[in-house]
C-alpha positions, 0 to 999 in steps of 0.5 A: 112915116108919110100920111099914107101909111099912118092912116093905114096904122091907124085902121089897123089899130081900130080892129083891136075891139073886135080882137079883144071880143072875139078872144074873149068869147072864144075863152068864155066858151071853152070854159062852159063847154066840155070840148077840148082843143088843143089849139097850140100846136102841143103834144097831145102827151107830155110829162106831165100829163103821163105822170098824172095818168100813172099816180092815178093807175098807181092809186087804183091799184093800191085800193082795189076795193075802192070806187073812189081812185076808179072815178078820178081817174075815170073823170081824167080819161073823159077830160082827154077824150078817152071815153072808152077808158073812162065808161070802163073805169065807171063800169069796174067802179059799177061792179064794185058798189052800184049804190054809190051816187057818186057812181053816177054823177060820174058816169053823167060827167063821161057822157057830157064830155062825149056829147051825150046829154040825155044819157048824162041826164039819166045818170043824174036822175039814177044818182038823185033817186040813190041820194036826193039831198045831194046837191052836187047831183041838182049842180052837175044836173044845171051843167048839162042842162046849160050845155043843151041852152036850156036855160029854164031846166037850168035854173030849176036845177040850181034852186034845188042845189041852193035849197039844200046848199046856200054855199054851194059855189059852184051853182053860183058860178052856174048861174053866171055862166047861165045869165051870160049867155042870155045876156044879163052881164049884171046878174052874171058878175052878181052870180061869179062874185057869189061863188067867189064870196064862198070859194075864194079859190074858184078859179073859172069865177075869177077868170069870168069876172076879169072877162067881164069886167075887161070888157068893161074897161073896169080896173078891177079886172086886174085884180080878178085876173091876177088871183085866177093867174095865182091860183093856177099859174101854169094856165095862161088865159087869165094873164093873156086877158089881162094882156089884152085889156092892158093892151085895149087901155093905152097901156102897151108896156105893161101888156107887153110885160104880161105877154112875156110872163105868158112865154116864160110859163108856156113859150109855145103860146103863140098867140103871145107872140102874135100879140107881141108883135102887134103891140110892137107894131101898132102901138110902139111902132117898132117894126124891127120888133114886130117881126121877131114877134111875128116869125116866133108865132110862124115858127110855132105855126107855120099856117098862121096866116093872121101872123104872117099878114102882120109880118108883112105889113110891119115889113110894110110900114119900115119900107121893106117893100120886096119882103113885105110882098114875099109875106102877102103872097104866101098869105093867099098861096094860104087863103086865096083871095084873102082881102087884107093881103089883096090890099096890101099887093095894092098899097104896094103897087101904088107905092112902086109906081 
């Protein structure tokens, strides 16, 4: 490789940080926040998920009288956005017992995925006057609090839940989500090992502290992530952050290990591939490699430009000029005028000259 090019490798390897956060954060938000993206590229639909749907239809059928099996699924309609569906699950659970709390607190969950906080607020207060010394109504009431940023209400809430509950580990976890997004790592991590101290199986603490202690270079994230991996394996998040800090620590074959235990839980995660092709790329320098890793992410997404960049410059650093400058292109017929792509028709031409 000429000086030119491992000078170029070398910026590139320096973005990785910034990767890291970026990913990080963006995990980090969908778990405090009720929007669902499919980001993937997946069905909306598949068998599992319609195999769910029907033990739930089968169990509200089998217990007419019940509010309970009308509630669940209610609460999985509102985790797939089916609002209408779920306010009319809440409103039959409503005609059969208007005096059960968890009536309310399960309409207040429909509404905060919908994006209507005071109406979820309103739920909880109707569930607090039914069942005041019911912490689970102060807990949902700092969640919704929490996704207004309103961080004192927050608070107030979980001291009411902890009063009545100590061992209440999901307003620890609250608490932590709370004191991250102000800022206060240390009393965050205090907060997820609470919860964890009391629910050895809260996955969303687990993850929270593999995050956190990730981007504290702290090996303890290892064992953090991989508890949170086990107790739902058919999730990636937790082994792709472990990826990430594998890859951010020097150590690019165990990243790479992970990345492949991500494809064979879920083969369409792309950006498993996209790693892939990086650690190939930037850290082995086996470009051969990196491409594969590079088409499988394209070939799930097709409009993956940051994946198509990098497929070019591999191609790029192994001396395939002329495909290097076909990836460039399509990148700004993609994104006009996209910098790293400009850059890298440059590099070309000063090579070519």
């Amino acid at each position: 490789m000429n000086l030119y090019l491992a000078m170029a490798l070398l910026k590139l390897r320096t973005t990785v940080s910034l990767f890291l956060v970026i990913v990080i954060s963006g995990l980090f938000f969908s778990s405090c926040n009720p929007a669902r993206d499919n980001e993937q590229g997946k069905p909306a639909v598949n068998d599992s998920i319609t195999d769910e749907l029907t033990l739930l239809t089968q169990a509200v059928i089998a217990s007419p009288a019940e509010t309970k099996p009308l509630l669940e699924r209610a609460v999985y309609y509102a985790h797939h956005d089916k609002f209408n569906e779920a306010l009319a699950d809440v409103n039959a659970a409503l005609e059969k017992n208007d005096k059960d709390p968890e009536v309310y607190i399960t309409l207040s969950e429909v509404y905060l995925y919908s994006g209507k906080t005071q109406r979820a607020l309103d739920a909880l207060k109707k569930a607090k006057e039914l069942a005041p010394e019911n912490d689970k109504v102060d807990v949902n009431t700092a969640r919704v609090y929490l996704t207004m940023s309103d961080y004192k209400q927050t608070f107030n809430a979980l001291r009411e839940a902890l009063k009545k509950n100590p061992d209440n580990a999901e307003a620890f976890f609250i608490s932590g989500l709370a004191n991250e997004e102000i800022g206060d790592t240390i009393k965050a991590i205090d907060s997820y090992q609470n919860a964890v101290a009391r629910d050895k199986k809260h996955f969303d603490a687990l993850k929270q502290l593999g995050i956190l202690f990730s981007l504290k270079r702290d090996p303890l994230a290892i064992d953090y992530l991989r508890n949170a991996a086990q107790l739902k394996p058919e999730q990636p998040e937790p082994l792709y952050i472990l990826g990430m800090h594998y890859q951010e620590n020097g150590q690019p074959d165990k990243a790479l290990s992970v990345y492949q235990e991500i494809l064979q839980i879920d083969s369409t995660f792309k950006i498993a591939h996209y790693n892939t092709g990086y650690v190939y790329m930037v850290y082995k320098q086996e470009y051969a490699n990196a491409i594969d890793a590079f088409s499988r992410a394209l070939k799930i997404d097709p409009e993956y430009s940051d994946a198509l960049y990098n497929r070019g410059y591999a191609k790029e650093l192994s001396g395939n000029f002329t495909e290097a400058r076909k990836d460039y292109q399509q990148v700004l017929r993609m994104k006009i005028n996209d910098d790293k792509a400009v850059q890298g028709l440059n590099r070309l031409d000063a090579l070519e000259k």
